[in-house]
C-alpha positions in Angstrom: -8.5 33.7 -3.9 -8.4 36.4 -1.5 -4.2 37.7 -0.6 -3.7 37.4 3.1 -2.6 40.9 2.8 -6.3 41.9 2.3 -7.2 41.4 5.5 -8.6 44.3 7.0 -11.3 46.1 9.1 -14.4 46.1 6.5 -13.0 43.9 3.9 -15.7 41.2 3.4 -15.1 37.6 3.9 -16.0 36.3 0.2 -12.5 34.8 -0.6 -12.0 36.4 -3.3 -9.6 39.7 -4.4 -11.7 42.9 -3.9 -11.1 46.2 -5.4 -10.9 49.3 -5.1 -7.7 49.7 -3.1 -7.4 52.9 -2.6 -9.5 56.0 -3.7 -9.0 59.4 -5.4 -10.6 61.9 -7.9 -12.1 60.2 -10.5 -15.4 61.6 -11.5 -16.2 65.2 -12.0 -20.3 64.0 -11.6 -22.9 66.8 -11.6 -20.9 69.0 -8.9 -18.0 69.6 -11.7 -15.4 68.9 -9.4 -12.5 68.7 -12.0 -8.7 68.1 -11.7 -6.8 71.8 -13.3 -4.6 71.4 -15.9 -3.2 73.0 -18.6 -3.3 72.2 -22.4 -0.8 73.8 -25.0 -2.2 72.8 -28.0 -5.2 74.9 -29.5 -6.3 72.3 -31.3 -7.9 70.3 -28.0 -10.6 72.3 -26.7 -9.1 75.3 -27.6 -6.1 75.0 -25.4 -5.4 76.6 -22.4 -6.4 75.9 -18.7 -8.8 72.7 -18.9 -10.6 70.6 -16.2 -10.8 66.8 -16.5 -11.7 64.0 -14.3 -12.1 59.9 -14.5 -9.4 57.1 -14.2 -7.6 58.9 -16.7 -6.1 61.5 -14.1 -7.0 59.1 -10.8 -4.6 56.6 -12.3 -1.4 58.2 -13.1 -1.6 60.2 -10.5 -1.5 56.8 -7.9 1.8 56.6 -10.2 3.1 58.9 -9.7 2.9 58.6 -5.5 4.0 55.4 -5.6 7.4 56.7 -7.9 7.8 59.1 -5.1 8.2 56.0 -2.7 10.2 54.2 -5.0 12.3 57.7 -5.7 12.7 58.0 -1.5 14.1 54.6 -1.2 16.3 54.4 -4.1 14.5 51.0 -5.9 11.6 49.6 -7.1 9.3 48.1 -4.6 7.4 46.0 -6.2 4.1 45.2 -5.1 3.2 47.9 -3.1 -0.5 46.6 -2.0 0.5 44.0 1.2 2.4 47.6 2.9 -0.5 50.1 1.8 -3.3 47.6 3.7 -0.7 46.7 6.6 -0.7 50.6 7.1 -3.9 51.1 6.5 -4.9 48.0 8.9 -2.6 49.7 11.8 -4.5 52.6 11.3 -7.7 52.0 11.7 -7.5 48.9 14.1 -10.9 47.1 15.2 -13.2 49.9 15.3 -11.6 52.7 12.3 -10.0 55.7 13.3 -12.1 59.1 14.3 -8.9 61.3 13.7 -8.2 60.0 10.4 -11.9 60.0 9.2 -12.2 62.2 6.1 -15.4 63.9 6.9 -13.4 65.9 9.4 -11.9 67.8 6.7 -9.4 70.3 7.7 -9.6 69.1 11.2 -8.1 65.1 10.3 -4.4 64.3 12.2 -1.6 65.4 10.7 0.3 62.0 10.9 -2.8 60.0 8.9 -1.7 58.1 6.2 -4.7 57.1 4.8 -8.3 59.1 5.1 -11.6 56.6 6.0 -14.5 57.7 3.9 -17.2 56.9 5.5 -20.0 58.8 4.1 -21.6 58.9 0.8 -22.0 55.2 -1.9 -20.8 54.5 -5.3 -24.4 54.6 -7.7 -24.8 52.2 -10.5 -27.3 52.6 -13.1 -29.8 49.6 -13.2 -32.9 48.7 -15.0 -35.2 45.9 -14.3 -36.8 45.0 -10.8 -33.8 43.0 -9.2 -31.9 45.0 -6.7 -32.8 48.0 -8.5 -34.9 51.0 -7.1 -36.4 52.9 -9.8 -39.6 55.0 -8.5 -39.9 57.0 -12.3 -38.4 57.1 -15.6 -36.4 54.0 -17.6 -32.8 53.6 -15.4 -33.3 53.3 -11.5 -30.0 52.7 -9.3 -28.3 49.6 -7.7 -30.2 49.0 -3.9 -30.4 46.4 -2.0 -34.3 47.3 -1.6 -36.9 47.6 -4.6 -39.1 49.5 -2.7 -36.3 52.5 -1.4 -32.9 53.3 -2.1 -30.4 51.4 -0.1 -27.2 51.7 -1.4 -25.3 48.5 -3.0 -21.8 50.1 -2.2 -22.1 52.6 0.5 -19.3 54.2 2.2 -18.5 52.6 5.7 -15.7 52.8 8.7 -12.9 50.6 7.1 -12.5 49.1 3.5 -15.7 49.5 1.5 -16.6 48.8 -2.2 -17.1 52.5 -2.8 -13.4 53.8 -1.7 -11.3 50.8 -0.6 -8.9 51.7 2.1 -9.7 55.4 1.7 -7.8 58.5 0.1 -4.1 59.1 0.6 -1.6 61.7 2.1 0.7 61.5 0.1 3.8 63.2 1.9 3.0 60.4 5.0 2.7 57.3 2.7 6.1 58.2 1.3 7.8 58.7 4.6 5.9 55.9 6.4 6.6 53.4 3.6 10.2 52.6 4.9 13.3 54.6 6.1 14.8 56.7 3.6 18.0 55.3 1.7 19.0 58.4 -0.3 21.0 57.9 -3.9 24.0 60.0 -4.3 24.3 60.0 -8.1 28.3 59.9 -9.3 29.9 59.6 -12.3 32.7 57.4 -13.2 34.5 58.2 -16.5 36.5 55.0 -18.4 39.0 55.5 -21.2 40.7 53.1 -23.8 43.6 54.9 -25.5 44.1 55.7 -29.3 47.9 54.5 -30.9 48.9 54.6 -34.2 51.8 53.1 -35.3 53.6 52.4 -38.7 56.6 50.2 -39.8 58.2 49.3 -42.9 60.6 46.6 -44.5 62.5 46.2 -47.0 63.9 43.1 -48.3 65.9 41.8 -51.2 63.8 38.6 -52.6 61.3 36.9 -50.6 60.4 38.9 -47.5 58.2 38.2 -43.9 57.4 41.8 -42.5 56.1 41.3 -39.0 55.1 44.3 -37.5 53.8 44.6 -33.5 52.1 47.9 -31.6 52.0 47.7 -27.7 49.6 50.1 -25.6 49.7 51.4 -22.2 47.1 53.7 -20.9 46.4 54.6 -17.1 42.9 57.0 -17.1 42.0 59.2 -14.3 38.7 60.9 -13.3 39.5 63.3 -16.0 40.1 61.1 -18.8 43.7 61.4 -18.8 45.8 59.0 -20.6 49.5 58.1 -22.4 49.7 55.7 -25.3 53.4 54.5 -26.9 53.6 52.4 -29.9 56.7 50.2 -30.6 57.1 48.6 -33.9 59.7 45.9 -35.1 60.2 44.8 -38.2 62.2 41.8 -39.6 62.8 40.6 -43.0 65.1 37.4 -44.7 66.2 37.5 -47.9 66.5 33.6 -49.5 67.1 33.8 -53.3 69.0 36.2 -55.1 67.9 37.5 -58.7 64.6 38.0 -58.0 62.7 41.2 -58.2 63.4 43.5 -54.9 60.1 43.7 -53.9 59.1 46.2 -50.6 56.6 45.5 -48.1 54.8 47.8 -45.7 52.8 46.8 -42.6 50.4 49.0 -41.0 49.6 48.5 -37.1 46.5 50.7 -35.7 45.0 50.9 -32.5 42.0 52.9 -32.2 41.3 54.8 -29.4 37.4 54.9 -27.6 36.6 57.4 -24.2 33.3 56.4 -22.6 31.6 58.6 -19.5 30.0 55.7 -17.5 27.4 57.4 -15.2 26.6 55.4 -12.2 23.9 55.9 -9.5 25.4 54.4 -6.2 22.6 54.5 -3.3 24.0 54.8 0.3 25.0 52.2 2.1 21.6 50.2 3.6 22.3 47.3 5.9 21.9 44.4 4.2 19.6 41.9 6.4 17.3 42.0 9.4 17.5 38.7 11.3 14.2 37.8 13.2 14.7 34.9 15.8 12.8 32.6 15.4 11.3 33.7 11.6 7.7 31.9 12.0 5.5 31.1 15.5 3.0 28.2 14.9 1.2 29.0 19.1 -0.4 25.3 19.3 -3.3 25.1 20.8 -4.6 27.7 23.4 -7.9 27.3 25.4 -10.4 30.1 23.8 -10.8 33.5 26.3 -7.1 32.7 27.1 -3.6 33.8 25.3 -0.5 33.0 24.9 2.7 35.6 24.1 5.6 35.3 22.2 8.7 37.1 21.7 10.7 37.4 18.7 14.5 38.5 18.3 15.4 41.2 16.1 19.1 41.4 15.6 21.3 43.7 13.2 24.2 40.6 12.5 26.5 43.1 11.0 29.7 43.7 12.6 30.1 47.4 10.8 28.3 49.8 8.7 25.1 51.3 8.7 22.2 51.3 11.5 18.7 49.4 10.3 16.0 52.0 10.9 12.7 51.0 11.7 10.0 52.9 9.5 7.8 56.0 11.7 5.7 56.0 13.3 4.7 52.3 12.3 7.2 49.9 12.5 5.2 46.8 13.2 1.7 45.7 11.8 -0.5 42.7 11.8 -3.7 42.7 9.8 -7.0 43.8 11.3 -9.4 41.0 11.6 -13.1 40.8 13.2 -12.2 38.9 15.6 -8.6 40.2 16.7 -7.1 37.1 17.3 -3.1 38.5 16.6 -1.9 41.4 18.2 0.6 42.9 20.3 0.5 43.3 24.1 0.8 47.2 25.4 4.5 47.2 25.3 5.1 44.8 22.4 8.9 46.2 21.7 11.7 47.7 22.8 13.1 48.2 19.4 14.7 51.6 19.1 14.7 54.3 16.0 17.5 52.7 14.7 19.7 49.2 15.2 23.0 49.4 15.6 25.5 46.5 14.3 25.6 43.6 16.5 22.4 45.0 18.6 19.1 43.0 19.3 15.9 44.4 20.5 12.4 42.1 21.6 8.8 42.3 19.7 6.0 40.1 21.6 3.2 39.2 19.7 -0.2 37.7 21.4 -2.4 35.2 20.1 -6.1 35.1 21.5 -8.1 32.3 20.3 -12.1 33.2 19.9 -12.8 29.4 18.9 -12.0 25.9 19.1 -10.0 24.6 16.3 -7.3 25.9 13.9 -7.7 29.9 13.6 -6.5 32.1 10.1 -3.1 32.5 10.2 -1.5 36.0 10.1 1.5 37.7 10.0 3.8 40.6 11.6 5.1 42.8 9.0 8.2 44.4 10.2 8.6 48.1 8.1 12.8 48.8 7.8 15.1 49.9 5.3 17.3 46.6 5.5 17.6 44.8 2.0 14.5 42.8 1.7 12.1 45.4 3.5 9.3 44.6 4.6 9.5 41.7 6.1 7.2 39.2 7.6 6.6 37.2 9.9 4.1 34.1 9.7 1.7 33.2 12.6 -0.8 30.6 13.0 -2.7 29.0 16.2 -5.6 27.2 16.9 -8.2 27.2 19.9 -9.4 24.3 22.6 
């Protein structure tokens, strides 16, 4: 089954989960484009500065972006698909984006998150004469045509088989995935005092030596801590002309330090209310539309500001048609929320057929616990 998340400008319509998501180096091919890196050990390939290529590096690499995000906001994130396509899907709206196309080069916007590769197809080896042009020799490649090449996965505006939603800037992925909640790493040092005490008694018969020890410690930052000891014993003698026999009791507390470090985030708001949370628009005659605005409140009465994610703060999937979207001034939400503040997003709903239509969502992009949050929308047409 296809996520709702994958809903986007190119992404086919077969219901299923496609891949690829997104697309770096991953081939060195025949042009030896290679990814530098550099080897210590003589034994592999003689050591030294190497070139390599393939899922190996594209992989890990993806990683190691996506620890950056996590690293920026101070937590995991989970998933992190539904917010690259909802960026991606903002991007490149109903027709792609010509700043962010990647055969620009040099020349692409400096605020593109993702880069549209539009030219060029993924070849497949193929042998046989099904979908497969082969004019000489034993392997041909995938085509949709026997008789010339046609590309099976070419490279078009939007998500394609060959790239997905394109290559990535890394730098404006991390900084567009949320706000920034920076950790401030402290350390918190616990002790548990050491006290050793010792008592004796003595009896004349048949003795009971009960001996106690009683700590008190009170640690500081530095570890700093007092320890007293008080023993009592006690003994009753109840024959006489018996051995005198002695009897020693030992009491011993032993003494642990720990260093506890802690990481401690700063302070993020805790919830983002949306008023109401879902919009089911009925039924609006087709070439027609109907608006709705939702409430976005900060409910705390102190503390930090919500800050709404730049420069995208609200996304709904691209779809062909674009039946959810926002009006030209769909918000006044500022740069950041203040306790006990509200601010409006309208959303508009224009049917292109009778009947009920895909439902959709707003994804809201904050740094409030929770983040992103969405916002279901469904509709149908008469």
């Amino acid at each position: 089954m296809k996520p709702a998340w994958q809903s986007i400008l190119g992404n086919q319509k077969d219901g299923v989960r496609d891949i690829p998501d997104v697309s770096l180096f991953a081939s060195g091919g025949p042009w030896g484009h290679v990814y530098l890196f550099y080897d210590s050990d003589p034994a592999d390939n003689g050591g030294g500065l190497l070139g390599g290529a393939g899922t190996s590096f594209a992989a890990p690499i993806m990683a190691g972006i996506q620890s950056l995000v996590n690293q920026h906001l101070g937590s995991r994130q989970g998933n992190p698909n539904p917010t690259y396509y909802a960026l991606a899907a903002a991007e490149y709206g109903m027709a792609g984006s010509t700043s962010c196309n990647s055969s620009k080069g040099n020349a692409v916007g400096a605020a593109c998150i993702f880069y549209d590769i539009t030219e060029g197809d993924n070849d497949v080896p193929c042998t046989g004469s099904n979908n497969c042009y082969d004019p000489s020799g034993t392997y041909g490649v995938l085509s949709t045509s026997d008789a010339s090449f046609q590309p099976a996965y070419p490279a078009t505006v939007g998500w394609d088989f060959a790239t997905g939603i394109g290559s990535v800037n890394a730098y404006n992925l991390v900084m567009a995935f949320s706000a920034s909640a920076t950790p401030t790493p402290t350390a918190t040092r616990t002790a548990t005092p050491t006290a050793t005490a010792t008592s004796t008694a003595t009896a004349t018969g048949s003795a009971t030596p009960t001996a106690t020890a009683t700590t008190s410690a009170t640690p500081t930052a530095s570890a700093t801590s007092t320890g007293s000891a008080t023993p009592s014993g006690t003994a009753t003698a109840t024959n006489t002309a018996a051995p005198t026999p002695t009897a020693t009791a030992t009491a011993t507390a032993t003494n642990t330090a720990t260093t506890t470090p802690t990481s401690t985030p700063t302070a993020v708001p805790e919830l983002l209310k949306i008023t109401p949370p879902s919009e089911n628009f009925g039924k609006v005659k087709v070439g027609g539309f109907k608006e709705q605005s939702f409430t976005l409140s900060n409910p705390a009465k102190k503390g930090p500001p919500i800050t709404f994610a730049s420069p995208i703060a609200f996304s709904v999937p691209a779809t062909n048609p674009q039946e959810f979207g926002f009006p030209a001034k769909s918000n006044n939400c500022p740069t950041q929320l203040f306790p006990k503040k509200t601010c409006k997003l309208t959303v508009l709903f224009v049917p292109a057929m009778t009947g009920p239509r895909p439902s959709s969502a707003v994804t809201v992009f904050d740094n409030a616990t929770g983040a992103p949050q969405m916002i279901p929308l469904t509709g149908a047409g008469k």
